[in-house]
C-alpha positions as CSV (number, residue, x, y, z in Angstrom):
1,X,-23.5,-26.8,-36.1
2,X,-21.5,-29.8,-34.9
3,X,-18.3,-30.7,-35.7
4,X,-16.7,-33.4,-38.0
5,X,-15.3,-34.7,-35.2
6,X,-18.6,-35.5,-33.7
7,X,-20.1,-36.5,-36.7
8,X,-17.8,-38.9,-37.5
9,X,-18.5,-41.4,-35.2
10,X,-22.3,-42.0,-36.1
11,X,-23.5,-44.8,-37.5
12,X,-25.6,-44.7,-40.4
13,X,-28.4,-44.7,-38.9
14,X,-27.3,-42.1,-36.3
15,X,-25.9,-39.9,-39.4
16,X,-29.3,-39.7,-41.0
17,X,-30.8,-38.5,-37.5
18,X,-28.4,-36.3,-37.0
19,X,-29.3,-34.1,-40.5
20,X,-32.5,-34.7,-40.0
21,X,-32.3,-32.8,-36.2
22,X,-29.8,-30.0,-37.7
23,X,-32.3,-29.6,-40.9
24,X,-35.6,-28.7,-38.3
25,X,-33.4,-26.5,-36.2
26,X,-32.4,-24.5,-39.1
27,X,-35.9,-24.1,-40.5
28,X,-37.3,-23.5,-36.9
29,X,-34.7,-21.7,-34.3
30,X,-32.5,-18.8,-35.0
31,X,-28.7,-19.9,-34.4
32,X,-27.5,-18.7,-30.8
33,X,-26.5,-15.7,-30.3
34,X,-22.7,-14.4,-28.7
35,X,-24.3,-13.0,-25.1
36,X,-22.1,-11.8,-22.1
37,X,-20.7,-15.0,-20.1
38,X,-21.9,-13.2,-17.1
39,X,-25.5,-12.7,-18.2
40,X,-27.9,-14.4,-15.5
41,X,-31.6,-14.8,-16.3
42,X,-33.8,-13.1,-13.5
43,X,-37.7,-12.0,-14.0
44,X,-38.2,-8.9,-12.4
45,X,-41.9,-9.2,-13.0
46,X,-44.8,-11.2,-13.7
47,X,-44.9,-10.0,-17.1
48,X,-41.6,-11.2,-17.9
49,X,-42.1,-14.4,-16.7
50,X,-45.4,-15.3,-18.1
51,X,-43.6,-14.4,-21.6
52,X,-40.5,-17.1,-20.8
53,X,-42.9,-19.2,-20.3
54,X,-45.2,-18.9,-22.9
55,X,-42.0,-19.4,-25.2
56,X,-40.9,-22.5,-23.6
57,X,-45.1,-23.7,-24.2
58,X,-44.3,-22.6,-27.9
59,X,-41.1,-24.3,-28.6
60,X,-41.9,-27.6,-26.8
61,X,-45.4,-27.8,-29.7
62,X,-43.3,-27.1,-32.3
63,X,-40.9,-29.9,-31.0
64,X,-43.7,-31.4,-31.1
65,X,-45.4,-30.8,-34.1
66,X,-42.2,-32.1,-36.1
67,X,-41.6,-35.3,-34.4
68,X,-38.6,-34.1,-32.1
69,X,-41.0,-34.3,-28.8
70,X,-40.5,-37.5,-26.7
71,X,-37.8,-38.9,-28.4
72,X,-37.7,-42.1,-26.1
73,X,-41.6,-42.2,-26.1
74,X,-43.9,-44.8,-27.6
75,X,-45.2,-43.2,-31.1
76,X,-48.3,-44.3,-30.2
77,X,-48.0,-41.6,-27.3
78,X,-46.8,-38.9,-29.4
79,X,-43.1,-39.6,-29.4
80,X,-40.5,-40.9,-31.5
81,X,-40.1,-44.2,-30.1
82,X,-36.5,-43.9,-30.6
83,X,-33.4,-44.6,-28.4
84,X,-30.8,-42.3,-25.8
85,X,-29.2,-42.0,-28.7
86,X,-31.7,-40.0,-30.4
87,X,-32.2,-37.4,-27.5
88,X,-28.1,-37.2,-27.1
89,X,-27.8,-36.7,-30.7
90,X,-30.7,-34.0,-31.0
91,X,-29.2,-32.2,-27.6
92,X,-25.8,-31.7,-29.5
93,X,-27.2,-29.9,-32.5
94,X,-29.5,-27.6,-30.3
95,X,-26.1,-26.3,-28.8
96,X,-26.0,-24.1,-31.5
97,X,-29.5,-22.7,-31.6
98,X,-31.2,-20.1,-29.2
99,X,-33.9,-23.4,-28.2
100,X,-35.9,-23.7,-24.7
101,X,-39.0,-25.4,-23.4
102,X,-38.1,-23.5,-20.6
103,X,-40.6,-24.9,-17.2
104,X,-42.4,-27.2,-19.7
105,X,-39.1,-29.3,-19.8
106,X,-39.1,-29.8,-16.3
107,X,-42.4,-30.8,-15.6
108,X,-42.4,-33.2,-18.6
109,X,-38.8,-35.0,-17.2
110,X,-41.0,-35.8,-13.9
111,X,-44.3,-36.2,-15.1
112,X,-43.7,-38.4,-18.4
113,X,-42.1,-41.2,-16.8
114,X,-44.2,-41.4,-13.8
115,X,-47.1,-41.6,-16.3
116,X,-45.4,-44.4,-18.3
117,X,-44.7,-46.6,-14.7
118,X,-47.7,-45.7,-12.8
119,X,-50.7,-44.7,-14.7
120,X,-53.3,-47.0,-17.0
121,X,-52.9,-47.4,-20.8
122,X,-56.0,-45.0,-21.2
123,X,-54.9,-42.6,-19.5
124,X,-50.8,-42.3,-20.8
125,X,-53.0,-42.2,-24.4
126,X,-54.9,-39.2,-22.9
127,X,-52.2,-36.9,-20.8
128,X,-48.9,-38.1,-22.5
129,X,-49.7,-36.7,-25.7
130,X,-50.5,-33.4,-24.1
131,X,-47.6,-33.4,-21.8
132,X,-45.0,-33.8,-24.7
133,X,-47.1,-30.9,-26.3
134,X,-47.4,-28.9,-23.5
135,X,-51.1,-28.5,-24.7
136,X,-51.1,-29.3,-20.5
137,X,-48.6,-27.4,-18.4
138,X,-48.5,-29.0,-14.9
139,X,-47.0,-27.6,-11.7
140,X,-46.2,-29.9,-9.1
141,X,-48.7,-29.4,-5.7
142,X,-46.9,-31.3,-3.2
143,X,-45.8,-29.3,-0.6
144,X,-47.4,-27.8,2.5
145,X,-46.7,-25.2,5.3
146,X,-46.4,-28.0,7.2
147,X,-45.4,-30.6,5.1
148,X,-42.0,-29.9,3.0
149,X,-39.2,-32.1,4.4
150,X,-41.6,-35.0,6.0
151,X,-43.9,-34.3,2.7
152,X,-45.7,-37.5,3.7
153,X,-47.3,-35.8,6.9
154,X,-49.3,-33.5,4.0
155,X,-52.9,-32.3,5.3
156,X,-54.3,-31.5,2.0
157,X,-57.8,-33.5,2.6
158,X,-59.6,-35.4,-0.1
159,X,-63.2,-36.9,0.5
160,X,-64.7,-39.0,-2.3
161,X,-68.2,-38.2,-3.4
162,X,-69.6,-40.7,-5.5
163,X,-67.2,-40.3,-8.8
164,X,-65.1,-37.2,-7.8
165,X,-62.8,-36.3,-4.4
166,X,-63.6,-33.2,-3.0
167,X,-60.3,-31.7,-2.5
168,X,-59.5,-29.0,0.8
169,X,-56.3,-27.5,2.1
170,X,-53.7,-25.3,0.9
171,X,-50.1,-26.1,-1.3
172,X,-46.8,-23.7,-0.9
173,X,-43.3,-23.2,-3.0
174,X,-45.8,-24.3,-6.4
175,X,-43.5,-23.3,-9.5
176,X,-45.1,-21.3,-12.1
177,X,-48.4,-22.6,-10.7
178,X,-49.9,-18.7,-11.7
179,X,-49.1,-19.9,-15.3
180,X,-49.9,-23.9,-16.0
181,X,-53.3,-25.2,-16.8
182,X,-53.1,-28.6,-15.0
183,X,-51.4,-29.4,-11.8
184,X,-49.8,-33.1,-10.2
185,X,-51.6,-33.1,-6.5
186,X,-50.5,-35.6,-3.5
187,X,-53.9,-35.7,-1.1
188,X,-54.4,-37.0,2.1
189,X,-57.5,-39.6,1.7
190,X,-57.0,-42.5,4.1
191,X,-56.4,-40.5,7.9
192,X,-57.0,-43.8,9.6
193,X,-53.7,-45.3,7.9
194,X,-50.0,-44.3,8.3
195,X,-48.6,-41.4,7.0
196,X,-47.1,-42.9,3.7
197,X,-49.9,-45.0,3.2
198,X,-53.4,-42.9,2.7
199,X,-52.1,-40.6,0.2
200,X,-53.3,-40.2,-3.6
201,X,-51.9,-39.0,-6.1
202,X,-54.1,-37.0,-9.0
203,X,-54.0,-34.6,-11.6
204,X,-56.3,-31.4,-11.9
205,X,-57.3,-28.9,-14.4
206,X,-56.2,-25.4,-13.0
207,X,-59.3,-24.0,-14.0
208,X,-61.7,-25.9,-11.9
209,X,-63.9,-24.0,-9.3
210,X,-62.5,-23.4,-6.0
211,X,-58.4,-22.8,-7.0
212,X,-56.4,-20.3,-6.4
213,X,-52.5,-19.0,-7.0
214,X,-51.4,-16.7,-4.9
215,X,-47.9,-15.3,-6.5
216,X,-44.9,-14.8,-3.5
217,X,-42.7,-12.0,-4.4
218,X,-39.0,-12.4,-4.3
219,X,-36.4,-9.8,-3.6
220,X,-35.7,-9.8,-7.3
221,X,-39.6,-8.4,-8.3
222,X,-40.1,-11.9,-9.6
223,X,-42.3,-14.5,-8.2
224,X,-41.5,-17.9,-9.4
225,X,-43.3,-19.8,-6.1
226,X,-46.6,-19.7,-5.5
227,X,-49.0,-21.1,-2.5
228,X,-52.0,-22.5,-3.9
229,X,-55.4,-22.9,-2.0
230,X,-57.8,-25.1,-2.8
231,X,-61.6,-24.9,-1.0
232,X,-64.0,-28.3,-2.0
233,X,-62.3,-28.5,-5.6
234,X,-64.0,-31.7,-7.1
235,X,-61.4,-34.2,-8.8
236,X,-62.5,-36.6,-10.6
237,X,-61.5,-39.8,-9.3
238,X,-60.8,-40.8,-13.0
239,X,-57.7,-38.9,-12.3
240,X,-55.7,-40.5,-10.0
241,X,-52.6,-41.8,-10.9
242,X,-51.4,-45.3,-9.7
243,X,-54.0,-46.5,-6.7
244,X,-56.0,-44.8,-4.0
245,X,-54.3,-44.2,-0.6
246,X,-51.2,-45.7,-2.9
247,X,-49.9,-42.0,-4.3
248,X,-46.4,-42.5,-2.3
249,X,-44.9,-44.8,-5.3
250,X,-46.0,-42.1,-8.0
251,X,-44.4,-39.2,-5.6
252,X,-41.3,-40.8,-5.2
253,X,-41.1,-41.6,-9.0
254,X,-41.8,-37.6,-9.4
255,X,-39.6,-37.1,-6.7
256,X,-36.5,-39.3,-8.0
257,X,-36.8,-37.9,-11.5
258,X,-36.8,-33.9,-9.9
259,X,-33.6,-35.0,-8.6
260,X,-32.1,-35.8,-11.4
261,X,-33.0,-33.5,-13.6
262,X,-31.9,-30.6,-11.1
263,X,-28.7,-32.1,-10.3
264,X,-28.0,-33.3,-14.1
265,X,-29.0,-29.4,-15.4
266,X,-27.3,-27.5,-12.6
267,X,-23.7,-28.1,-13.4
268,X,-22.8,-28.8,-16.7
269,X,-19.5,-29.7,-18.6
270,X,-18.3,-25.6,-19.9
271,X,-21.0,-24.4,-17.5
272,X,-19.3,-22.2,-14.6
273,X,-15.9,-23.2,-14.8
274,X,-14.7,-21.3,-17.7
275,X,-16.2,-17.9,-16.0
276,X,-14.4,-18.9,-12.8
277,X,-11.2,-19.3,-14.3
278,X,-11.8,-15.7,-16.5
279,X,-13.0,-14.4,-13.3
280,X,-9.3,-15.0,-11.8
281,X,-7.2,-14.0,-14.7
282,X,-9.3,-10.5,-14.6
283,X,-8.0,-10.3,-11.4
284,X,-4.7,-11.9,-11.1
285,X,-5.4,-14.6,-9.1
286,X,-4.5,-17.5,-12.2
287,X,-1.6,-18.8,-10.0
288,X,-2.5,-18.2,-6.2
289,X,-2.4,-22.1,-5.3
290,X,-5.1,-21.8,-2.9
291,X,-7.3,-20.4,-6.3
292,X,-5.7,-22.8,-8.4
293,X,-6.5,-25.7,-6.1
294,X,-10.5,-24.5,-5.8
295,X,-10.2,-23.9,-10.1
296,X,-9.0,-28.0,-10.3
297,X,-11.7,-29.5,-7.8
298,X,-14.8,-27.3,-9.6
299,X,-13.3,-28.3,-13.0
300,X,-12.7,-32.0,-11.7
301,X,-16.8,-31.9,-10.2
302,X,-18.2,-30.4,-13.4
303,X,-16.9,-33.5,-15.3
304,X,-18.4,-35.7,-13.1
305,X,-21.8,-34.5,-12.4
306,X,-21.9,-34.9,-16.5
307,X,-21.4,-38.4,-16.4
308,X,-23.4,-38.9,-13.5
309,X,-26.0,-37.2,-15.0
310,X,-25.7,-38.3,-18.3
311,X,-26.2,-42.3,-17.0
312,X,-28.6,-41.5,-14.9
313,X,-31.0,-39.5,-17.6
314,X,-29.9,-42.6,-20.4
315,X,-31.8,-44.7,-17.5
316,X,-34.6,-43.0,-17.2
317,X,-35.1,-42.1,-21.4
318,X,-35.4,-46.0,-21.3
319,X,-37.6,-46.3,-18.5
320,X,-34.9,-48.1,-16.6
321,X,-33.4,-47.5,-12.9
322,X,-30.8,-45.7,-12.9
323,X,-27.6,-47.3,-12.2
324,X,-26.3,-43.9,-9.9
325,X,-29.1,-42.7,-7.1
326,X,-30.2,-39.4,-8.3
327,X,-30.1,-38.4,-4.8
328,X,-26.1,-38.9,-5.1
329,X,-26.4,-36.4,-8.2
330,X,-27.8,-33.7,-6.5
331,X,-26.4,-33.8,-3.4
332,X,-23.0,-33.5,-5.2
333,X,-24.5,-30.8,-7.6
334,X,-25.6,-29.0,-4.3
335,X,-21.8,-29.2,-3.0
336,X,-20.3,-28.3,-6.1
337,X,-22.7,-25.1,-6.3
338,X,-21.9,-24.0,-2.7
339,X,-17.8,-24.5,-3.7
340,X,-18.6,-22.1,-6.4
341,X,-19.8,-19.3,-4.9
342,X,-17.6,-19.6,-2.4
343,X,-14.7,-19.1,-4.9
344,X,-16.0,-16.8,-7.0
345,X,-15.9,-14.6,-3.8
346,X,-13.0,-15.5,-2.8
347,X,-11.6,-14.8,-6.4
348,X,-13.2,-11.5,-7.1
349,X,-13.3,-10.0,-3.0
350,X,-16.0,-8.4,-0.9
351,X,-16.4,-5.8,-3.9
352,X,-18.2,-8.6,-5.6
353,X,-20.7,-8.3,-2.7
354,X,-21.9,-5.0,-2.8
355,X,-21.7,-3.8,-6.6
356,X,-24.1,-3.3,-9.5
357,X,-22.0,-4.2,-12.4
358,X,-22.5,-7.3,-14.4
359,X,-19.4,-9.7,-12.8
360,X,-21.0,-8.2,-9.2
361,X,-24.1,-9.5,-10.4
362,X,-23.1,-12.8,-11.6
363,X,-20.8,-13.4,-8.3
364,X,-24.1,-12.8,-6.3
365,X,-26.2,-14.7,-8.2
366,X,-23.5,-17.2,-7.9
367,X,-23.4,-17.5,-4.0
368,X,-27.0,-17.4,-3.3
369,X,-27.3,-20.1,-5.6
370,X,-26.8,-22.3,-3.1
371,X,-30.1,-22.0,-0.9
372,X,-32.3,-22.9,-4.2
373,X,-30.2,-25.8,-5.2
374,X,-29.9,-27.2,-1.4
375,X,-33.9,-27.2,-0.8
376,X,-35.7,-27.5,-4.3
377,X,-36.6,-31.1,-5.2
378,X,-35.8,-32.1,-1.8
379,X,-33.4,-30.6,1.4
380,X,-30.0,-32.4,1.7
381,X,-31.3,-33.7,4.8
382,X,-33.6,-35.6,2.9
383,X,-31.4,-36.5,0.3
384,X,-29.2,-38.0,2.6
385,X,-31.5,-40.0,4.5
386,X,-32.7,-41.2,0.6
387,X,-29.1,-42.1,0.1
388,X,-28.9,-44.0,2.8
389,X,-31.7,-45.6,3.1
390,X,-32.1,-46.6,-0.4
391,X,-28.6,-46.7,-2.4
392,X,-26.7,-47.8,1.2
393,X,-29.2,-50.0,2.2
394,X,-28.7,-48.5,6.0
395,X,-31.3,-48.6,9.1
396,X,-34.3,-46.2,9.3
397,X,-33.5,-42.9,11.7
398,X,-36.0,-43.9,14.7
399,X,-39.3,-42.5,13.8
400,X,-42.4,-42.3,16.4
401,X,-45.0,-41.8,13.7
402,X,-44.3,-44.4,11.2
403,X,-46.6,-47.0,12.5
404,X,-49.3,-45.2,13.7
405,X,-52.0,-43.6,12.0
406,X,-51.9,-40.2,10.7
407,X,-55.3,-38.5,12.3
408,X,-52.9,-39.6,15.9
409,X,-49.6,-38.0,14.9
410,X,-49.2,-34.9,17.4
411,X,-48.8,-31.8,15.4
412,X,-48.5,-27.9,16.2
C-alpha cells in the first residue's frame, strides 16, 4: 500500500490509475511477505528453477489478462498505450505485493522494443502480443565459444533454401534456454561480407527439429546457462527481424536495452545498502572511518544508479534514446557491485568466507556477484569501448578484420 505522501502528488488522472493498479493487485497477488534481509535466491536444481519460472510465465498472463502488461505499448499490440507514468505508478504499488515475471521480464525489456524499431507491422501484431503474454518465452542465442566479446565474428551458419534458412552451429551462456519456447538468434548468412555486415537476426520456435539445450551445472546444483546446438534447423525466412545480412542494428538494440535493464535492476535505491550498514552495526564497525567512508560512497552510488536507471528506462517505455548510455549504467552498476562485496568482507572478516550461516551466505553471494554482473550483457571491456565509441564519440581501437571479409578473418 502506498503512502499519502505518494499519493498526493497525482493528478487526477494519475489518482484513478493508481486505485485501479492497487485494486488488481489486491484481487490477484498476496501482500509481501517479512523475509530475512539476508535471504538470496539460488536454484539448486532444475526442478526448482523450472517452477520460478513457470511463475514468472503465470504472473506476466495475468498481467496480461487485466490490462497491466505493456503499459507503454500500442493497445493495438496488447498493451495499455499509456505513458512512463503509468509503469512508475504500477511499479510503486507492486512494492507491497509478493509479484514477479521473473526471466519473462527480461526478455520482454529487450525483445519488445527491438520489435517496435526493427520488425514489420505484421509481425509486431503477431509476436508482441505473445511476448507481453509470455504465451512466447524467448532466450537470447547470441553467443558462441568463439564469439562472446567480438560477438560479431559469430559462426552460426545460415543457408537459405527457397523460403526457410537452414540454420547450423552451436550457441553458449543461453539463459533459461532448457525452459522457453521461442528463442532471438543472430546467424552468420553473408561470409563474403565483413564481420558486422552478413549477419541476421531471426526468431525460432524451440520446438523445431534439429535443437537442443544442453543444461551447464553450476557450483550451486543449478544451471541457469545453457549451450544450445543446432544441426540444419529450418527458419523460416518470414522470421527475420529487421533485413538480411542487416541483424547488427536489431542486436545492438537487444544489446543496449540488456544493458539497461541489468544495470537499472542490479542496484536499486534500499537495495544493499541498508544490509551493509546492519552488517556493520552487528559487528561494531558503525564508526571505523574507513567503513564509514565505503557505507557513504555505496549509499551515494545506489542513489545514482536510480536515477540513471530510471531516465534511461522512461526513454526506452517511450521508444526514445536514452538521454544516459546504458553502457554508462552498467558499467557503474558493475563498479558499485564489486565495492560491495568488497566491503561487506571487509565489514564482517574472513569468517564471512568460509561459514554456512545465512550473513556467510549473503557475504559470499555478495562478492562473487561481481563476475556475473561484469560479463552478462556484455564484458566491461566491451562496455567501455561502447562508451567510447558511441557516448564519447572517440576513434575506433585499430582493428585488422573490420574491412575484410569474414570467410578471410584468421581464426584458431
Amino acid at each position: 500500500m502506498t503512502t499519502d505522501a505518494t499519493s498526493v502528488t497525482d493528478t487526477p488522472e494519475q489518482a484513478e490509475f493508481r486505485a485501479a493498479a492497487r485494486a488488481f493487485l489486491e484481487a490477484h497477488a498476496k501482500p509481501r511477505q517479512q523475509v530475512s534481509p539476508w535471504a538470496v535466491t539460488v536454484h539448486r536444481s532444475q526442478d526448482a528453477a523450472r517452477a520460478a519460472f513457470e511463475r514468472g510465465r503465470a504472473w506476466q498472463k495475468t498481467l496480461f489478462e487485466n490490462g497491466f502488461a505493456g503499459l507503454t505499448y500500442p493497445v493495438e499490440l496488447g498493451g495499455r498505450g499509456g505513458s512512463a507514468w503509468h509503469e512508475r505508478i504500477y511499479n510503486e504499488e507492486a512494492r507491497s505485493f509478493d509479484t514477479s515475471s521473473g526471466f519473462v521480464s527480461a526478455t520482454i525489456a529487450m525483445l519488445g522494443p527491438t520489435l517496435m524499431k526493427h520488425a514489420t507491422p505484421e509481425q509486431q501484431a503477431l509476436y508482441v502480443p505473445k511476448l507481453l503474454s509470455a504465451e512466447y518465452a524467448f532466450c537470447q542465442l547470441f553467443s558462441e565459444p568463439g564469439a562472446g566479446s567480438d560477438l560479431a565474428g559469430l559462426a552460426c551458419r545460415a543457408v537459405r533454401d527457397g523460403d526457410e534458412f537452414v540454420v547450423t552451429g552451436q550457441k553458449v551462456w543461453n539463459s533459461a534456454a532448457q525452459f522457453c519456447n521461442w528463442g532471438m538468434i543472430l546467424v552468420r548468412t553473408n561470409p563474403d561480407v565483413p564481420k558486422h555486415r552478413g549477419i541476421t537476426f531471426l526468431l525460432v520456435d524451440m520446438s523445431t527439429p534439429g535443437i537442443e539445450a544442453r543444461p551447464l551445472v553450476q557450483p550451486t546444483g543449478g544451471s541457469e546457462f545453457n549451450e544450445v546446438f543446432l544441426e540444419e534447423v529450418r527458419i523460416p525466412v518470414a522470421n527475420v527481424i529487421g533485413e538480411i545480412d542487416g541483424g547488427w542494428a536489431p542486436a545492438r538494440t537487444v544489446l543496449s536495452n540488456e544493458s539497461a535493464f541489468i544495470g537499472g535492476g542490479s542496484v536499486a535505491v534500499g537495495g544493499r545498502y541498508p544490509r551493509l550498514l546492519e552488517l556493520a552495526e552487528m559487528h561494531g564497525k558503525r564508526d571505523d572511518p574507513t567503513v564509514r567512508q565505503g557505507l557513504a560512497d555505496f549509499y551515494m552510488r545506489e542513489r545514482i544508479v536510480a536515477v540513471m536507471g530510471e531516465r534511461i528506462m522512461a526513454a526506452v517505455r517511450q521508444r526514445q534514446m536514452p538521454p544516459v548510455d546504458p553502457s554508462a549504467l552498467k558499467l557503474f552498476t558493475t563498479e558499485s557491485r564489486v565495492r560491495s562485496g568488497n566491503l561487506a568482507v571487509a565489514i564482517r572478516g574472513a569468517d564471512g568466507l568460509v561459514g554456512d550461516d545465512e550473513i556467510a551466505i549473503w557475504t559470499q553471494m555478495e562478492l562473487l556477484g561481481r563476475f556475473s554482473i561484469s560479463i552478462g550483457g556484455g564484458t566491461n571491456e566491451v562496455q567501455k569501448n561502447n562508451l567510447a565509441e558511441r557516448a564519447l564519440g572517440l576513434p575506433r581501437e585499430p582493428r585488422t578484420d573490420h574491412e575484410i571479409a569474414w570467410k578471410d578473418v584468421p581464426r584458431s
